[in-house]
N, C-alpha and C positions, 0 to 999 in steps of 0.2 A: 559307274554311270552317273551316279548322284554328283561325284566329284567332277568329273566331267561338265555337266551341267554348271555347276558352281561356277566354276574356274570363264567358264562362257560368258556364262552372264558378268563375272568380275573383269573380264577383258572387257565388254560392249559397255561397260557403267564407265571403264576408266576411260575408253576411247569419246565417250561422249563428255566427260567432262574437259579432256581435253580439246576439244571439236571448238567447245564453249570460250576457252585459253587462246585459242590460234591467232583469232583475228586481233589481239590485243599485243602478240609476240612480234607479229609479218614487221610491222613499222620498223619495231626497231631494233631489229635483225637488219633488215633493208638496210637502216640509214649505217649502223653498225659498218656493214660491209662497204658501203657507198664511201661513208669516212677515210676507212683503210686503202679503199681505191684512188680517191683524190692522195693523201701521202703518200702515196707509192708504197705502202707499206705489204699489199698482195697484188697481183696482175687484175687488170680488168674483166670480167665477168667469166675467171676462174672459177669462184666459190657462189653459191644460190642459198638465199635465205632459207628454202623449203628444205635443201638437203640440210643444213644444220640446224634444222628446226626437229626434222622428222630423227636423225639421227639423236636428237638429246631425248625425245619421246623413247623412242627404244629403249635408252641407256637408262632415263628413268622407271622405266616399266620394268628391266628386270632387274633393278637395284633393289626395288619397293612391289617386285610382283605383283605388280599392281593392288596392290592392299591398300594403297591412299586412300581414305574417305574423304576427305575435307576438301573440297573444290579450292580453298583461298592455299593450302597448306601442297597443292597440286600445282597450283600458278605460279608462286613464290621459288618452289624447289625447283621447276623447268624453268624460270626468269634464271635465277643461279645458276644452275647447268648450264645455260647458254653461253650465259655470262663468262664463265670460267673458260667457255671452251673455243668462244672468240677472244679470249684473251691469249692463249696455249698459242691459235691460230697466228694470230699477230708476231708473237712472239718468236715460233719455228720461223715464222716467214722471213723477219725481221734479220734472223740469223744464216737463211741461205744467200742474201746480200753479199755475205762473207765470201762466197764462192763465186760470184763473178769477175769477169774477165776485168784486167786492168785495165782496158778502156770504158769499160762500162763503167766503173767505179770511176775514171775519170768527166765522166759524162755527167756523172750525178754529182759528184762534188762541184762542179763548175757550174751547177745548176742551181748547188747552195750559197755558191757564195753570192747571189745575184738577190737572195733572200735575207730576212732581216727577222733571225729568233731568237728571241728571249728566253725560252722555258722549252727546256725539253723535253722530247716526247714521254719519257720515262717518268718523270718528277709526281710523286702522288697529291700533291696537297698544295693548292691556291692560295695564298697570303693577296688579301687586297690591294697592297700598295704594286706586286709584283703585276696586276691588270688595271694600272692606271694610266689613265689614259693611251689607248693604242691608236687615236684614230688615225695618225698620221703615218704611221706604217703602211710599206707598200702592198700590193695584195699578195701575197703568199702561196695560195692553193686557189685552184678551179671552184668558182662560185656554187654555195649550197641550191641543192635543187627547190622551185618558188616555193613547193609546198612545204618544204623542212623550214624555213628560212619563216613562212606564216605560222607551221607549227610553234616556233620559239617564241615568236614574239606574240602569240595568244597564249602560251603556260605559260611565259613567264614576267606575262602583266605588261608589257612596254608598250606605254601610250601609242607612239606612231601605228598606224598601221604599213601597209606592206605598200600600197600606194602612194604613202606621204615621205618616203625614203627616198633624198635624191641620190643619187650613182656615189659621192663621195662616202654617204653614210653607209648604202649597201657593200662598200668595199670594206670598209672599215666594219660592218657588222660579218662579214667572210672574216675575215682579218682575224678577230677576237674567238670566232669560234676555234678557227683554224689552229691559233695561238694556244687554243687550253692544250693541257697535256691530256694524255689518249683517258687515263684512270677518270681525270674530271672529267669529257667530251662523256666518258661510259654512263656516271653519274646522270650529269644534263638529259642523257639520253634517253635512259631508264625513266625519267622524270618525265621529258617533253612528250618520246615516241611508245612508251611501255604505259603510258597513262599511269607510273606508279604513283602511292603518297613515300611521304616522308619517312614513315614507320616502314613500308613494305623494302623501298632500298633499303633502309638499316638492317633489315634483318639479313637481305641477300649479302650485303657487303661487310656484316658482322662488325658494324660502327654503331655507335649512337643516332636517334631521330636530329638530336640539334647539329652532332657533325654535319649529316645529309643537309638540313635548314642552312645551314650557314655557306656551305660549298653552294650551292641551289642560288642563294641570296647575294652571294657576291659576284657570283655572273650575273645574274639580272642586273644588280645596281651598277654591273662595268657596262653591260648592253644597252642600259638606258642612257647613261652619262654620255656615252660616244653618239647617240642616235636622235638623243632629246636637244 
């Protein structure tokens, strides 16, 4: 009985700390899925932020029977989890492509070639001369939604605001997000929509705080260069 009790109360403390986690994961989950929609990298409004929110909560709860104490040490390990498991997602998805029809595949290639990429989706790691200057690049993908597009450019300091962007600059600030590869977009992500710091992505992504600074840093100074 006593264990019983136990075990009750250790569910209602975990679910509440996680309660506390939620609103901070939705963004960028959201934006996460939103991204892969505009690549075409999964169908649109196939996959919902909640069901692989709530699914990583399970898979954390019986990994760690709910014995977590540590609210930040709770955050951190479900940002991971997600992490990994929109990445899995992307990935399977990426790979049933393989299975469409030769017209479809001719559909989508003659869609590429009307586009103009540098860096591909794959590629882990941003070297700054490789995002120099994009602003003249055509637009590439369907425009970030206004609120992502405000989120960016208030984390990551860039003088204009969202009003002072005329249409050439908003294509070109689509352009460059669109441009990073999916590992860096994850990064910016975690950073813009996850409200993380420097140290909390390092430890999810099992890099260094100044790797995380420096990827972080040279998007900003590519977003500012094309926008200022």
């Amino acid at each position: 009985m006593k264990e019983d009790v136990l075990l009750k109360r250790q569910h209602n403390e975990f679910g509440r700390k996680i309660l506390t986690i939620i609103a901070q994961i939705h963004p960028y989950v959201k934006h996460r899925l939103y991204t892969a929609e505009t690549r075409g990298i999964i169908p649109h409004n196939m996959f919902n932020s909640t069901g692989i929110i709530d699914d990583a909560i399970v898979d954390l709860y019986e990994k760690y029977e709910g014995k977590i104490e540590d609210q930040q040490e709770i955050k951190l390990k479900l940002f991971s989890l997600i992490s990994k498991k929109l990445s899995v997602l992307f990935k399977n998805e990426e790979t049933h492509k393989k299975t469409l029809s030769t017209g479809q595949i001719l559909e989508i290639e003659l869609k590429q070639l009307e586009e103009n990429f540098e860096i591909t989706a794959d590629n882990d790691l941003l070297r700054e001369d490789e995002l120099d200057d994009i602003s003249y690049k055509q637009d590439l993908i369907s425009n970030l939604h206004e609120d992502a597009e405000k989120n960016i450019i208030k984390s990551l300091e860039i003088e204009d605001s969202r009003l002072a962007i005329n249409e050439d600059k908003r294509n070109a600030f689509n352009n460059i997000y669109n441009w990073l590869p999916l590992k860096t977009s994850n990064i910016l992500d975690l950073f813009v929509f996850g409200k993380l710091t420097y140290e909390e992505i390092a430890k999810i992504k099992e890099v260094s705080p100044f790797e995380i600074k420096q990827i972080i840093q040279t998007v900003s100074n590519t977003f500012r260069k094309n926008l200022n």
